[in-house]
C-alpha positions in Angstrom: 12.9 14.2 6.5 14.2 17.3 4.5 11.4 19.8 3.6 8.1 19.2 1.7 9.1 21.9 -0.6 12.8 20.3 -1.3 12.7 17.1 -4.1 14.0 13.9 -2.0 16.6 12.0 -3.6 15.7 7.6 -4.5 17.3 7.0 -0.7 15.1 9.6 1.0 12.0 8.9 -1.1 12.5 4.8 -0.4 12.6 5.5 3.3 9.8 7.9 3.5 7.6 5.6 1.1 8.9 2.2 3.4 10.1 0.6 0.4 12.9 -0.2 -1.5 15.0 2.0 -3.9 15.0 -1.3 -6.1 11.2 -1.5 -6.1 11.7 2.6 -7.0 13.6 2.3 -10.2 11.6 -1.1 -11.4 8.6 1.6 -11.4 10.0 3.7 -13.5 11.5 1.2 -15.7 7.8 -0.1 -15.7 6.6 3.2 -17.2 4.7 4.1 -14.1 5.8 7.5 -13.3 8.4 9.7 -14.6 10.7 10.8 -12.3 12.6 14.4 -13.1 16.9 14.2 -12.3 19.4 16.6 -11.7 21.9 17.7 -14.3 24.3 14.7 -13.3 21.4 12.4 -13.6 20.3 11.8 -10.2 16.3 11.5 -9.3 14.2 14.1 -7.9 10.7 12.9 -6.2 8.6 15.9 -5.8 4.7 16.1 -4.3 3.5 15.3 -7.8 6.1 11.7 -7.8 5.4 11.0 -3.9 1.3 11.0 -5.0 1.3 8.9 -7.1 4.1 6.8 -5.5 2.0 6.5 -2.7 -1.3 5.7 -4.4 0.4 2.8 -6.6 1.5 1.0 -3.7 -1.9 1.1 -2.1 -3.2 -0.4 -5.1 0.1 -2.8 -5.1 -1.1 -3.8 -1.8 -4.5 -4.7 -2.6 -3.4 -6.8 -4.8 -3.6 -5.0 -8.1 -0.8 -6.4 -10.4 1.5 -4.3 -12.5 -0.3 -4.6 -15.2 -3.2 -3.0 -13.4 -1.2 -0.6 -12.2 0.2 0.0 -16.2 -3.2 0.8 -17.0 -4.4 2.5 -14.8 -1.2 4.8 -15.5 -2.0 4.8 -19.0 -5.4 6.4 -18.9 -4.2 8.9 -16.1 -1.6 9.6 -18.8 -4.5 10.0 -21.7 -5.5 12.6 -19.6 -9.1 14.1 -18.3 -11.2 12.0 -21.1 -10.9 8.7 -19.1 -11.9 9.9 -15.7 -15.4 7.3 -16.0 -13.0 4.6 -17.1 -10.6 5.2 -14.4 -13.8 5.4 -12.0 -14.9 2.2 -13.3 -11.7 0.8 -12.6 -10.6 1.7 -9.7 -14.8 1.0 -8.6 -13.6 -2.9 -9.4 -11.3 -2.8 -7.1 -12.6 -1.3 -4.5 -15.2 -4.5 -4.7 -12.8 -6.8 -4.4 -11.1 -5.2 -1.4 -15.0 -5.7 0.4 -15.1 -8.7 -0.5 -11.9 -9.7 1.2 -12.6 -7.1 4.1 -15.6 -9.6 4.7 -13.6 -12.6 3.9 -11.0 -11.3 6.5 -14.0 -10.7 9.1 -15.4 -14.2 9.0 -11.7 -15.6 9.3 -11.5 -13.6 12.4 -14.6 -14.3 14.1 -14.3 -17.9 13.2 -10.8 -17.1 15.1 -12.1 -15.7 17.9 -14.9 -18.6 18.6 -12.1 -21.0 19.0 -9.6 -18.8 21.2 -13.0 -18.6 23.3 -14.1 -22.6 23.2 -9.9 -22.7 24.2 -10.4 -20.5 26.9 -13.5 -22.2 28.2 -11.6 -25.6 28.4 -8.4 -24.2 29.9 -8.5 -21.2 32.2 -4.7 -20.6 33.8 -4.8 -20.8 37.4 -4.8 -17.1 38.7 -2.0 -16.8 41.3 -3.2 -16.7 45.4 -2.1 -13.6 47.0 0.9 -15.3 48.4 2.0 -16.3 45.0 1.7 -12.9 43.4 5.4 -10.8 43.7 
């Protein structure tokens, strides 16, 4: 990865991001970040782009949709008077992401019982000392 200091081109930013330079481009068509370009047009992700870049697609993959994501751009963009309303916001969010932490939690205890009741009621024979290679 070229250095921290250097802007990364779409290519460089989609593979350091894991995504696609489609999903890239259908952001900023989206309004969700500005991206600065060369002279001949091509697309520079600094630290500020990769920030936020990385912060939309943690809310992306808690499920916010892009119209969450469009406002919660817009009031970053209104600037430092929405700081409670992005609080509150982002606070909503972070309640739903419990409550599927603790959704997730039952499924996988409820997951675990049975791999146990299956393991009670069929144990694999372990192999004699003969059988082992």
């Amino acid at each position: 990865m070229p250095d921290a200091a250097s802007p990364l081109s779409i290519r460089e930013t989609a593979a350091a991001l894991g995504v696609s330079a489609h999903t890239l481009r259908y952001y900023e068509r989206e309004g969700l970040l500005t991206v600065p370009r060369t002279v001949g047009g091509e697309r520079q992700y600094g630290p500020r782009e990769l920030d936020a870049l990385r912060f939309l697609l943690h809310l992306r993959g808690i499920g916010v949709n892009m119209a969450g994501l469009r406002e919660y751009v817009a009031l970053v963009r209104q600037g430092d008077g929405t700081v409670a309303a992005r609080r509150d916001l982002l606070s909503r969010h972070e309640e739903a992401v419990n409550a599927q932490l603790v959704a997730l939690e039952t499924a996988l205890h409820a997951i675990r019982r049975k791999i146990a009741k299956y393991d009670q009621l069929y144990s694999p024979p372990t192999p004699t000392a003969k059988e082992k290679p």
